[in-house]
CHARMM internal coordinates of N, CA and C (Angstrom, degrees):
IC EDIT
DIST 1 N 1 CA 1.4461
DIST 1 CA 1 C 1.5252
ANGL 1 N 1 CA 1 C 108.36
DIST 1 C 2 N 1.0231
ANGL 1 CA 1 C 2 N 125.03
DIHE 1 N 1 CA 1 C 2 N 141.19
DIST 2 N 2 CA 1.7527
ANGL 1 C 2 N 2 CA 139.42
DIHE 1 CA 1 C 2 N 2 CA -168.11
DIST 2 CA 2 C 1.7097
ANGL 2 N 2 CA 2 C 97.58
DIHE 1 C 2 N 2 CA 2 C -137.40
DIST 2 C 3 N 1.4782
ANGL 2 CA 2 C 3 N 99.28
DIHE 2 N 2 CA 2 C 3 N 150.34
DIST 3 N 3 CA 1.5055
ANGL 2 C 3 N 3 CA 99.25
DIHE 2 CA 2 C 3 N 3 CA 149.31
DIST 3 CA 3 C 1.4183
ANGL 3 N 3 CA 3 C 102.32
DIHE 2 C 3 N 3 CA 3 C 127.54
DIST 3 C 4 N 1.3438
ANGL 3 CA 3 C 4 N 122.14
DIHE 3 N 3 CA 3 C 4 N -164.98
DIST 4 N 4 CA 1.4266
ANGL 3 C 4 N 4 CA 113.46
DIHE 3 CA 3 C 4 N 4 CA -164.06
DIST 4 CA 4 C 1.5491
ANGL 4 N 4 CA 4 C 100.16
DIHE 3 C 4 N 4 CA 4 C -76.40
DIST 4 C 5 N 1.1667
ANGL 4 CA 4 C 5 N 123.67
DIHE 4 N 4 CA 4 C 5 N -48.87
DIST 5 N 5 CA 1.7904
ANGL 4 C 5 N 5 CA 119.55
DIHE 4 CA 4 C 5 N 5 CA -160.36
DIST 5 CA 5 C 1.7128
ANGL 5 N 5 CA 5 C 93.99
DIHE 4 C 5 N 5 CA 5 C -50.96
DIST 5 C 6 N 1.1933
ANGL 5 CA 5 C 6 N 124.90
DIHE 5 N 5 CA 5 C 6 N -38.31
DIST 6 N 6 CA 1.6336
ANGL 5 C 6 N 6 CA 130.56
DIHE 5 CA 5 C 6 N 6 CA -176.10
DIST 6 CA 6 C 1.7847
ANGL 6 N 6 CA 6 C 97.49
DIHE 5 C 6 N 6 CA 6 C -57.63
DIST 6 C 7 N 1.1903
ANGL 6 CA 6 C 7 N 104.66
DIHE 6 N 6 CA 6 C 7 N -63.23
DIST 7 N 7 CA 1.5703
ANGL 6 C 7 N 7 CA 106.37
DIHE 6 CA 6 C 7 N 7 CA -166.49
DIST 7 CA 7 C 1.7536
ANGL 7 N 7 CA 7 C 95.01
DIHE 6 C 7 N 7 CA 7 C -57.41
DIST 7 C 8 N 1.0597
ANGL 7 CA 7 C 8 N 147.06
DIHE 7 N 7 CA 7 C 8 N -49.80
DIST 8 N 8 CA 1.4155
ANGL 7 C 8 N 8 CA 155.22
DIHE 7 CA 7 C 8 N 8 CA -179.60
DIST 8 CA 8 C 1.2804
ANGL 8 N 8 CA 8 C 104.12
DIHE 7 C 8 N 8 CA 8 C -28.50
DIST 8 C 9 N 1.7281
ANGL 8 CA 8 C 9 N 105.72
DIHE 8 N 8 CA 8 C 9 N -65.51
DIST 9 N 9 CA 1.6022
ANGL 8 C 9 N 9 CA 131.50
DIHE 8 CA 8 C 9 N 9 CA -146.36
DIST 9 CA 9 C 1.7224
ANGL 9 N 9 CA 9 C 76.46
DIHE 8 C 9 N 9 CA 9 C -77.52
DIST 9 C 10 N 1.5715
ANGL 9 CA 9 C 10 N 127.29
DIHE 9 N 9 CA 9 C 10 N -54.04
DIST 10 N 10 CA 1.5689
ANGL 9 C 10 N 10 CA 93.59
DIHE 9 CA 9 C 10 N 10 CA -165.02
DIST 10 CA 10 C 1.1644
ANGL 10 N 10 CA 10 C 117.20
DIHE 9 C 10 N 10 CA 10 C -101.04
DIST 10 C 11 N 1.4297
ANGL 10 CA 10 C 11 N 128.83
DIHE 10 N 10 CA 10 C 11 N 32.02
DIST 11 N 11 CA 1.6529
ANGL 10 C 11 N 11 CA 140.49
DIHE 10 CA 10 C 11 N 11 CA 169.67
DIST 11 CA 11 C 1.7899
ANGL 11 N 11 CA 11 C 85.22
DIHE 10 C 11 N 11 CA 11 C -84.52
DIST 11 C 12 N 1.4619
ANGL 11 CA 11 C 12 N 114.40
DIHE 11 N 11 CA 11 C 12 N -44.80
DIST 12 N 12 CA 1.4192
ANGL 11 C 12 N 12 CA 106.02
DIHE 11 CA 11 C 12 N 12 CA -168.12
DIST 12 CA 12 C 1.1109
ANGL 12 N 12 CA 12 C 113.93
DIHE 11 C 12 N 12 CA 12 C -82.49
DIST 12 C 13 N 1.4077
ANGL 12 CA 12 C 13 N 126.44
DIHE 12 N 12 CA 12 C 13 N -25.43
DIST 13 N 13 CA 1.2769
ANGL 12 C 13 N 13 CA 134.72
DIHE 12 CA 12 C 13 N 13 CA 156.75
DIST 13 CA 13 C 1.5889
ANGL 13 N 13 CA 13 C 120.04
DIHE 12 C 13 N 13 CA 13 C -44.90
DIST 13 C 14 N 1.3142
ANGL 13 CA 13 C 14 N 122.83
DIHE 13 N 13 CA 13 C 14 N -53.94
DIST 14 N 14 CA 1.3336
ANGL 13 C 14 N 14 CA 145.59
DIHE 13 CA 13 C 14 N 14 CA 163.93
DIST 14 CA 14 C 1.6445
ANGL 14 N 14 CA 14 C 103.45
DIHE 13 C 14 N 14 CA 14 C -37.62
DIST 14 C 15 N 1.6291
ANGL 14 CA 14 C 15 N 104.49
DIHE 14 N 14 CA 14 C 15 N -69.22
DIST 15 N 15 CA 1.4467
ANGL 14 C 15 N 15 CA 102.77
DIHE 14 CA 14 C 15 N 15 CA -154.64
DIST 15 CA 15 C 1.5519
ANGL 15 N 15 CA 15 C 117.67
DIHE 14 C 15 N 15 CA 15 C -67.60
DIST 15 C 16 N 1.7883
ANGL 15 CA 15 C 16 N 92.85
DIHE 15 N 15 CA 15 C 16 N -7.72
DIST 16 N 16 CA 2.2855
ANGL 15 C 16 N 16 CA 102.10
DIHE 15 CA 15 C 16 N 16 CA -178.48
DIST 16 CA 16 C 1.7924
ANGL 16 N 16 CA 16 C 82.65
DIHE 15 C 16 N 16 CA 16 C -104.81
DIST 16 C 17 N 0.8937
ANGL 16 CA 16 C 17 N 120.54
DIHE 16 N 16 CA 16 C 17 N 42.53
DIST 17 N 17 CA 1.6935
ANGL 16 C 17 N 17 CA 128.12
DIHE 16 CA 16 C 17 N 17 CA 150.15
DIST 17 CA 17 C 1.4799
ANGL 17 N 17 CA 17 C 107.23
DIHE 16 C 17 N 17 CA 17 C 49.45
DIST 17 C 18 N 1.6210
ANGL 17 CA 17 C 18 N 119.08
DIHE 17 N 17 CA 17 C 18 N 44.18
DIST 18 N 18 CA 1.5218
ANGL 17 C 18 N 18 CA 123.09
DIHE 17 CA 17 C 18 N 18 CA 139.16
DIST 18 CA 18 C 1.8333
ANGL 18 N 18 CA 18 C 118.45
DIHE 17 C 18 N 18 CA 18 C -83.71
DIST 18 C 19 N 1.3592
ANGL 18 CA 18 C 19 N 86.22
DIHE 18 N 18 CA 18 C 19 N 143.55
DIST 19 N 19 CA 1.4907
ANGL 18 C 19 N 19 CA 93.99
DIHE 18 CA 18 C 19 N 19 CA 166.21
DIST 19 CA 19 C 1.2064
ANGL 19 N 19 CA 19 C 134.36
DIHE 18 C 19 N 19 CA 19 C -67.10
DIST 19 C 20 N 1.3389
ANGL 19 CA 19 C 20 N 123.46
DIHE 19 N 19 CA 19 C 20 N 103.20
DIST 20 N 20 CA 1.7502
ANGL 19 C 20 N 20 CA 107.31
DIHE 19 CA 19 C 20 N 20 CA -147.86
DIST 20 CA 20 C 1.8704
ANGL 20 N 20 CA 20 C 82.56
DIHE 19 C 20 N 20 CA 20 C -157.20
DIST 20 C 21 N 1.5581
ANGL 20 CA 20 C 21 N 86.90
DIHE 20 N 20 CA 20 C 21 N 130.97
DIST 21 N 21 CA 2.0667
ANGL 20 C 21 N 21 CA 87.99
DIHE 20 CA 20 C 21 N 21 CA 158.42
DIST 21 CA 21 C 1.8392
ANGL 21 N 21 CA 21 C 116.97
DIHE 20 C 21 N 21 CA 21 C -84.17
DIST 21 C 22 N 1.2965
ANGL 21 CA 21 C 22 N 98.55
DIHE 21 N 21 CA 21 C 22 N 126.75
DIST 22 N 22 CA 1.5166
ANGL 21 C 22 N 22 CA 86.37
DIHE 21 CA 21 C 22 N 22 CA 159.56
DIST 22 CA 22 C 1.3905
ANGL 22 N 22 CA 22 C 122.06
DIHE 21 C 22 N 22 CA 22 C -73.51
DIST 22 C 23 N 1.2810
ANGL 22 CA 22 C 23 N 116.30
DIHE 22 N 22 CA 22 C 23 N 105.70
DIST 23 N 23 CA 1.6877
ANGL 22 C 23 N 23 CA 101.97
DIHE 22 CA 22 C 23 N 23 CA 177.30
DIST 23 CA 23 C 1.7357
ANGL 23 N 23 CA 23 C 99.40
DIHE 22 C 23 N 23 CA 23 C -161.59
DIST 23 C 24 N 1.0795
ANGL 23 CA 23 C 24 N 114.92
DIHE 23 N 23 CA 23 C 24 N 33.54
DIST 24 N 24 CA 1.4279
ANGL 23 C 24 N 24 CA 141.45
DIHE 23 CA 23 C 24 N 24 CA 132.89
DIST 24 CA 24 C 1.8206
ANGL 24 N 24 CA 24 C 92.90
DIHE 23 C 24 N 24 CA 24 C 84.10
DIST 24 C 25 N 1.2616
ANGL 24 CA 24 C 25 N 110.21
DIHE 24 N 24 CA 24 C 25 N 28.54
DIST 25 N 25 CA 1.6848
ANGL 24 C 25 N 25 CA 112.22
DIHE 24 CA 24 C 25 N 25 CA -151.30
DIST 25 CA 25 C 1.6078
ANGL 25 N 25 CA 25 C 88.02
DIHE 24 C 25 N 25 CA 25 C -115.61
DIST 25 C 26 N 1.5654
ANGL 25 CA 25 C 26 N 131.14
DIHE 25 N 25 CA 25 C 26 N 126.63
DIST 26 N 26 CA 1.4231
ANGL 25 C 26 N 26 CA 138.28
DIHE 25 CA 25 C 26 N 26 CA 156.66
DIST 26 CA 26 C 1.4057
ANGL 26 N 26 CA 26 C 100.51
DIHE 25 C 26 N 26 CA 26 C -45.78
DIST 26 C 27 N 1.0597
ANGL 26 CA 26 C 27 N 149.43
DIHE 26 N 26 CA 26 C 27 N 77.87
DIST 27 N 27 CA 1.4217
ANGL 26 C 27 N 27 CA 119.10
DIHE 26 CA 26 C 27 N 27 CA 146.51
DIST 27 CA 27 C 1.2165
ANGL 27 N 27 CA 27 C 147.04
DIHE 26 C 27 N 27 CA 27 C -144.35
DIST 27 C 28 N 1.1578
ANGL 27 CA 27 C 28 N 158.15
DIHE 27 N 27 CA 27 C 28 N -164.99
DIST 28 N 28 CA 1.3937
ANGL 27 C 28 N 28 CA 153.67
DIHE 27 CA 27 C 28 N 28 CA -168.17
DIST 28 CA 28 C 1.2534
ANGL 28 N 28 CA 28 C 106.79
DIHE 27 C 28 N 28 CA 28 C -13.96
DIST 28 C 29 N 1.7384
ANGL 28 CA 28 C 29 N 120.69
DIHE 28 N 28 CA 28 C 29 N -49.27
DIST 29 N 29 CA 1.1813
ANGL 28 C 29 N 29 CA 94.38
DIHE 28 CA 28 C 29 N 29 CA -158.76
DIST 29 CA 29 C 1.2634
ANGL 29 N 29 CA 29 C 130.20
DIHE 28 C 29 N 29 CA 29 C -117.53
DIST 29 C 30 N 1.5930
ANGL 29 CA 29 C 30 N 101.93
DIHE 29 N 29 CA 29 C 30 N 0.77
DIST 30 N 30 CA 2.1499
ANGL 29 C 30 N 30 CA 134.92
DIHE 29 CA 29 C 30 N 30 CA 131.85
DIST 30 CA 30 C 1.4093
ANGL 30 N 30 CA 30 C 86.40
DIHE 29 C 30 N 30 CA 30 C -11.28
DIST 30 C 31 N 1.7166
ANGL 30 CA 30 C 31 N 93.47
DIHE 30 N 30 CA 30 C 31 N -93.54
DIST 31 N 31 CA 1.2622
ANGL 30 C 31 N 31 CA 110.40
DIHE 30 CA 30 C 31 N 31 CA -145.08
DIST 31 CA 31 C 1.3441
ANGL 31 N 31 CA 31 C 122.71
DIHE 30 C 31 N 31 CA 31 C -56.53
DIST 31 C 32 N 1.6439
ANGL 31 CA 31 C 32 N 117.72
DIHE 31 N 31 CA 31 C 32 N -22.90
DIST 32 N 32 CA 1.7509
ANGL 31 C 32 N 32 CA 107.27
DIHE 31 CA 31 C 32 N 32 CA 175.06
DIST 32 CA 32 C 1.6552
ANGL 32 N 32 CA 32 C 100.22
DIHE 31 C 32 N 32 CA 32 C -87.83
DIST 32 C 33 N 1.3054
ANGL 32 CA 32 C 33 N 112.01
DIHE 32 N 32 CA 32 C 33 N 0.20
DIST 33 N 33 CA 1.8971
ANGL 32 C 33 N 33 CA 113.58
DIHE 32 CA 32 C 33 N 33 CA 167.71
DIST 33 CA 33 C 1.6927
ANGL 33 N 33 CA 33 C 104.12
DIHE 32 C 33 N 33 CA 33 C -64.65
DIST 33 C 34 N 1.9280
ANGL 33 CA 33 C 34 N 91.26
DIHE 33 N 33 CA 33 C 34 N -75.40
DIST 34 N 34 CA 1.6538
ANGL 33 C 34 N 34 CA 87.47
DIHE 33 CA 33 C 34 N 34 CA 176.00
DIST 34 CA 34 C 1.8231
ANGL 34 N 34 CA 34 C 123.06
DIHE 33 C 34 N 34 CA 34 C -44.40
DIST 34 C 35 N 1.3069
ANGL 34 CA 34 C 35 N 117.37
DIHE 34 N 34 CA 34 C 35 N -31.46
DIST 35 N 35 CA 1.6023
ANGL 34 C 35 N 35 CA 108.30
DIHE 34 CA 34 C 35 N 35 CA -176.76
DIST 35 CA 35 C 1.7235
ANGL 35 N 35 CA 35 C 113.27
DIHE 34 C 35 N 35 CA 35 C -78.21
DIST 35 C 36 N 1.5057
ANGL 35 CA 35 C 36 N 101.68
DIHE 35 N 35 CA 35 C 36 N -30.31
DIST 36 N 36 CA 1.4085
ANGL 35 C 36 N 36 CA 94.19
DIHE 35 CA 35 C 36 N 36 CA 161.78
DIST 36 CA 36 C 1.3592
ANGL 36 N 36 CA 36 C 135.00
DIHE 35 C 36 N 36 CA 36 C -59.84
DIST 36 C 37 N 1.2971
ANGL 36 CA 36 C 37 N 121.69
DIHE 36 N 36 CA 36 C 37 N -43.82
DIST 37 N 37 CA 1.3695
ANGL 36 C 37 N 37 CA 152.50
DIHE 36 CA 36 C 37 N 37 CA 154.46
DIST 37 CA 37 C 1.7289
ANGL 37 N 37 CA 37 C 88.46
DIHE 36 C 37 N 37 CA 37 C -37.17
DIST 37 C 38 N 0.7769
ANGL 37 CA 37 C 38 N 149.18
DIHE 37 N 37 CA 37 C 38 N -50.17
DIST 38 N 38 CA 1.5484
ANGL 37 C 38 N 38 CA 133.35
DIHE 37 CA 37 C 38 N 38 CA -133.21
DIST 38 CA 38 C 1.7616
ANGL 38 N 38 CA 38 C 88.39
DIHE 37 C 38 N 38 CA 38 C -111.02
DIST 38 C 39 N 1.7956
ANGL 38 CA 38 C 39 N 98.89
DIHE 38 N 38 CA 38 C 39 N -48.70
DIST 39 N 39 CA 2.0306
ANGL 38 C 39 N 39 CA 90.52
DIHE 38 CA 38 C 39 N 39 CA -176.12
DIST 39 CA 39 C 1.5162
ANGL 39 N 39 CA 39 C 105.31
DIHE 38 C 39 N 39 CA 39 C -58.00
DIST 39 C 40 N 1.2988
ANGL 39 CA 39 C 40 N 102.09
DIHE 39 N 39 CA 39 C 40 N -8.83
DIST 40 N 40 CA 1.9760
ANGL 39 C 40 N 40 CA 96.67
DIHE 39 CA 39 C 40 N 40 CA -177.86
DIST 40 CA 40 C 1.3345
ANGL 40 N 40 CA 40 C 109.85
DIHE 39 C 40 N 40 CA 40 C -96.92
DIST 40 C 41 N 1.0746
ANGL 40 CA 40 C 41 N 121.83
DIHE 40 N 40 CA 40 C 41 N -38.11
DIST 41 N 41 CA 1.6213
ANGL 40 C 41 N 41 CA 114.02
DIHE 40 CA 40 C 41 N 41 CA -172.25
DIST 41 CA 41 C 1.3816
ANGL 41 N 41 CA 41 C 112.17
DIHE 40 C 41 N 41 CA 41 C -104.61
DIST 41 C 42 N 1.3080
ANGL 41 CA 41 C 42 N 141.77
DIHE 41 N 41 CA 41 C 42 N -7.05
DIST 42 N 42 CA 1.3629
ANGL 41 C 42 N 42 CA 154.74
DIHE 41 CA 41 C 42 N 42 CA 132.59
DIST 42 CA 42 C 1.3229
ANGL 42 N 42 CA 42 C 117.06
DIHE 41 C 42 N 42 CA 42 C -68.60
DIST 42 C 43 N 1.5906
ANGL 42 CA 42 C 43 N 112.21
DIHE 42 N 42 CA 42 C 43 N 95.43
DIST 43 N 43 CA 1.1942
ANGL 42 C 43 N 43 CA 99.65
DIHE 42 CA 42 C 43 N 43 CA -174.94
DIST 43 CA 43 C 1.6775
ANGL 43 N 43 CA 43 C 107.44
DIHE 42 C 43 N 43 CA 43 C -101.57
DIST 43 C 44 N 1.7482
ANGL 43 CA 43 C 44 N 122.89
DIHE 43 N 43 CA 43 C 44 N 37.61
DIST 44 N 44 CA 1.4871
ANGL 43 C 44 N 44 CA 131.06
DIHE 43 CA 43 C 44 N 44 CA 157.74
DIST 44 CA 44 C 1.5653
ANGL 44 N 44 CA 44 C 101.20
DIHE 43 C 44 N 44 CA 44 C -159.90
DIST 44 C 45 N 1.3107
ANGL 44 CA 44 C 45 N 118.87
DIHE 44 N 44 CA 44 C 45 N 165.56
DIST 45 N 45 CA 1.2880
ANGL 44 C 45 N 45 CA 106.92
DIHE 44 CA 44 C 45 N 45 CA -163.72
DIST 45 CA 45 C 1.7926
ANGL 45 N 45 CA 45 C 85.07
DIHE 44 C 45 N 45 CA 45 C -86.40
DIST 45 C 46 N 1.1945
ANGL 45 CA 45 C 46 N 113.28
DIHE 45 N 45 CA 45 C 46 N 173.24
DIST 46 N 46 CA 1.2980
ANGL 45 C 46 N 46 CA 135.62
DIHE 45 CA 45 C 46 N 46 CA -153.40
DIST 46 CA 46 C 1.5364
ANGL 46 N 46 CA 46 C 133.82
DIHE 45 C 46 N 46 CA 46 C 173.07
DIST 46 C 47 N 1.0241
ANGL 46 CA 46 C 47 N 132.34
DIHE 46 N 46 CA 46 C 47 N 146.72
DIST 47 N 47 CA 1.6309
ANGL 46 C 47 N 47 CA 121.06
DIHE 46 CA 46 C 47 N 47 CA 171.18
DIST 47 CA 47 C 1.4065
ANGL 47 N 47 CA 47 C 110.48
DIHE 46 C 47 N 47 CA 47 C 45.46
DIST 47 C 48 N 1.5185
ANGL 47 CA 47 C 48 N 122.99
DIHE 47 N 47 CA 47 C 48 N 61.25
DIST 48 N 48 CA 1.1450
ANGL 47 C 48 N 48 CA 97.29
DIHE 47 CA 47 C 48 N 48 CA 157.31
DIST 48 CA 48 C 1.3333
ANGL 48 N 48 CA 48 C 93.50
DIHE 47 C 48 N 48 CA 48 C 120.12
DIST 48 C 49 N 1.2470
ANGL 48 CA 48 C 49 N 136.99
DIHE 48 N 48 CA 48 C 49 N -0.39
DIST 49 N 49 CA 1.3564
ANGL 48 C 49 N 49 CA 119.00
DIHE 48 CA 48 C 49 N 49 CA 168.00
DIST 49 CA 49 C 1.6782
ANGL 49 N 49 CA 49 C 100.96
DIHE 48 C 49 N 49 CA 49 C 121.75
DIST 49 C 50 N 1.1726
ANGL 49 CA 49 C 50 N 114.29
DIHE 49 N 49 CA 49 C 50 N -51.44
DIST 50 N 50 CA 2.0560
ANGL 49 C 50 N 50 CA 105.09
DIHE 49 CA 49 C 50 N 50 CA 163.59
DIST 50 CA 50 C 1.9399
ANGL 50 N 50 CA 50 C 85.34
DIHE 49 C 50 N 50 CA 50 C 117.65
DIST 50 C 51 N 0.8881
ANGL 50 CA 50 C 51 N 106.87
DIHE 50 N 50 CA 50 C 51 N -137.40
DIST 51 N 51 CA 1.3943
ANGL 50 C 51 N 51 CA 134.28
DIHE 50 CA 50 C 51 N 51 CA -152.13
DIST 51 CA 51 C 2.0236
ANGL 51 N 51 CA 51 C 94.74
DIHE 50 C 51 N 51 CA 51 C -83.39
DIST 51 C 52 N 1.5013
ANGL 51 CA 51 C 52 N 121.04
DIHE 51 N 51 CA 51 C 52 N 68.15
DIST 52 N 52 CA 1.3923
ANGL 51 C 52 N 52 CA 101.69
DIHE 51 CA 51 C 52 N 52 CA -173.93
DIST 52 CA 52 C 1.7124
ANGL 52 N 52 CA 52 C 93.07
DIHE 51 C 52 N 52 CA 52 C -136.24
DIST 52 C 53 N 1.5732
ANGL 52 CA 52 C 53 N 132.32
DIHE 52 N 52 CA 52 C 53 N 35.85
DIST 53 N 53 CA 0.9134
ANGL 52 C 53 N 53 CA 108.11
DIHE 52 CA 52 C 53 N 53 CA -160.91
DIST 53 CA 53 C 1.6371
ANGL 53 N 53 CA 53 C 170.64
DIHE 52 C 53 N 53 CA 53 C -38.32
DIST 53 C 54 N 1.7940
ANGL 53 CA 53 C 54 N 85.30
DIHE 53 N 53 CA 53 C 54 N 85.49
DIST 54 N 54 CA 1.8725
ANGL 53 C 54 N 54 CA 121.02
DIHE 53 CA 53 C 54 N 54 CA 158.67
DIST 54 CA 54 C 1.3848
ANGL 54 N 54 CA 54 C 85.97
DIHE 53 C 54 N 54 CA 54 C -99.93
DIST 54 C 55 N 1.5125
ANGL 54 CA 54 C 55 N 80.76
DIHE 54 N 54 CA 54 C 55 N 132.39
DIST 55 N 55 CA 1.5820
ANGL 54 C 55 N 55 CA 122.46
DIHE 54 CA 54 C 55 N 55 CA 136.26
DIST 55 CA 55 C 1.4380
ANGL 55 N 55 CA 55 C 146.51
DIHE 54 C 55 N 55 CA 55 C -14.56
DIST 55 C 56 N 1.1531
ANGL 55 CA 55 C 56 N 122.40
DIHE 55 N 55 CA 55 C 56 N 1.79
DIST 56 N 56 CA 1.2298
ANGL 55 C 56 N 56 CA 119.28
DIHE 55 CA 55 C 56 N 56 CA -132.36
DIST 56 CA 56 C 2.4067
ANGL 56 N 56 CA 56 C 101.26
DIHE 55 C 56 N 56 CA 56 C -89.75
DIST 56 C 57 N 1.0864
ANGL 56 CA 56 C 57 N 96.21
DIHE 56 N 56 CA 56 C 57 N -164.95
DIST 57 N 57 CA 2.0523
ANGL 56 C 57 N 57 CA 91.62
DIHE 56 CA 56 C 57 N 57 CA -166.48
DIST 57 CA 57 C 1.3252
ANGL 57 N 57 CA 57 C 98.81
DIHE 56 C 57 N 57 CA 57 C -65.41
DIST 57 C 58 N 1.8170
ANGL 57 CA 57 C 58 N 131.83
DIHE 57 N 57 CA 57 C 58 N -46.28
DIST 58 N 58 CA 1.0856
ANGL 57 C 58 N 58 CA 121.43
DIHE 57 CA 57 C 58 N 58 CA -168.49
DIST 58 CA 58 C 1.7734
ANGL 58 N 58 CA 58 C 117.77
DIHE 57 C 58 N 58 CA 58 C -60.06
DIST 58 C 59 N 1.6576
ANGL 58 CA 58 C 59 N 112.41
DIHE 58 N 58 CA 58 C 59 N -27.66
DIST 59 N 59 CA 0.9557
ANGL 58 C 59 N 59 CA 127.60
DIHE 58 CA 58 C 59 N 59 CA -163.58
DIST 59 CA 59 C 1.5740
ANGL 59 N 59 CA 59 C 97.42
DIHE 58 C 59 N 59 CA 59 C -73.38
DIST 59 C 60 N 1.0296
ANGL 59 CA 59 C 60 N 107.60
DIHE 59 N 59 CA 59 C 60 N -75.91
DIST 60 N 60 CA 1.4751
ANGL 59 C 60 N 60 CA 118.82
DIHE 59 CA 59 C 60 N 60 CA 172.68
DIST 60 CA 60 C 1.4752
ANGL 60 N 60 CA 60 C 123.35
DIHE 59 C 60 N 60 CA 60 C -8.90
DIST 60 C 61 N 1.8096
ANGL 60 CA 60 C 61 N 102.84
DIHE 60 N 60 CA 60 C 61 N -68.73
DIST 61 N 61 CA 1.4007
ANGL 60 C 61 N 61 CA 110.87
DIHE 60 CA 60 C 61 N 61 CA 169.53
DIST 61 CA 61 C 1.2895
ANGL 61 N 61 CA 61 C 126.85
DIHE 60 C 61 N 61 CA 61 C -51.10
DIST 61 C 62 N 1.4085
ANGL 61 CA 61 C 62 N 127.89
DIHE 61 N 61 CA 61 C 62 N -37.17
DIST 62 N 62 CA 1.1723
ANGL 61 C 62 N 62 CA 136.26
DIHE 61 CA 61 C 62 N 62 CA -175.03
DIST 62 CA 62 C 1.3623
ANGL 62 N 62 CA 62 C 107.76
DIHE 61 C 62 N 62 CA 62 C -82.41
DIST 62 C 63 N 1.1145
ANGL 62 CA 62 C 63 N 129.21
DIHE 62 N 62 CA 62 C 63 N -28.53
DIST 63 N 63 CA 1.7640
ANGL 62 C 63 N 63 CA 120.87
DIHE 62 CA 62 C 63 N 63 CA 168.96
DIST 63 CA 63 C 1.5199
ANGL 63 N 63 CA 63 C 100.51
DIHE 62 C 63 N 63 CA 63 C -86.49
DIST 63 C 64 N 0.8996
ANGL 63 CA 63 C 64 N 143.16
DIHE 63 N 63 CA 63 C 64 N -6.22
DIST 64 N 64 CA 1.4428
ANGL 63 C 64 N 64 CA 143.38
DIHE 63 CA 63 C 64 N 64 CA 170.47
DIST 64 CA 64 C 1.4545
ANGL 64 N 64 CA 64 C 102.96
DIHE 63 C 64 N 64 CA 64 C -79.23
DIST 64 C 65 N 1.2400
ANGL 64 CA 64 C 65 N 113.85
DIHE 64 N 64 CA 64 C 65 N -37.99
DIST 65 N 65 CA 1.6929
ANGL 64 C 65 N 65 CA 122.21
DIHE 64 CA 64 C 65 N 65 CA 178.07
DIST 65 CA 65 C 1.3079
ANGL 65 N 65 CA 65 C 128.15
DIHE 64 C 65 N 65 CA 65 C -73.11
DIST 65 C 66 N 1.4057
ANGL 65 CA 65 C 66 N 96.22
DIHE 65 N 65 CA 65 C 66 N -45.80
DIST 66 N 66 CA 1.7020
ANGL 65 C 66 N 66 CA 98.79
DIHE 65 CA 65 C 66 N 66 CA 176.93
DIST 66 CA 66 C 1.7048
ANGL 66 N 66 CA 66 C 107.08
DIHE 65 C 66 N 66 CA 66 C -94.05
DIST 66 C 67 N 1.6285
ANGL 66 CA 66 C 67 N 122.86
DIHE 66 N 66 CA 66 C 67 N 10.58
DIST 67 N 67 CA 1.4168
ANGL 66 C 67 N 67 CA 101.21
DIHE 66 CA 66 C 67 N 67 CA 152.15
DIST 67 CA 67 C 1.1312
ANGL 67 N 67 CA 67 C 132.24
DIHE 66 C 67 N 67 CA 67 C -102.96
DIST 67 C 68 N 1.5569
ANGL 67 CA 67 C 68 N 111.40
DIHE 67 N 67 CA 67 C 68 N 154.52
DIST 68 N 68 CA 1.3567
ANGL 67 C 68 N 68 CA 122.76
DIHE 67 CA 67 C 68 N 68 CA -166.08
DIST 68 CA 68 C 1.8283
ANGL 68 N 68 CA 68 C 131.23
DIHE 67 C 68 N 68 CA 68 C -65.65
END
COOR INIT
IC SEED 1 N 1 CA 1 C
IC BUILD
């Protein structure tokens, strides 16, 4: 997946201080951002599968929440 919602997810990813390129690209290293993000703020798997980083609505909201 490419495109702006990607560039979004890792500007916000970025700004709660993962290592992440903005360059609007799904990949490798998004996705072990989002799963890190998830073993931390999910503390059981839940909604969606738990700690597998996808995307999914619960995920979303909660990095929308805890950035600054």
């Amino acid at each position: 997946m490419v495109g702006n919602p990607i560039h979004e997810l890792q500007t916000d990813l970025k700004d709660i201080g993962y290592s992440v390129s903005v360059d609007g690209y799904f990949g490798v290293k998004t996705r072990m951002a989002v799963q890190m993000f998830q073993e931390h703020f999910f503390s059981e798997p839940r909604r969606g599968g738990g700690a597998n980083g996808h995307v999914n609505r619960a995920t979303a909201e909660r990095i929308k929440s805890v950035r600054p």
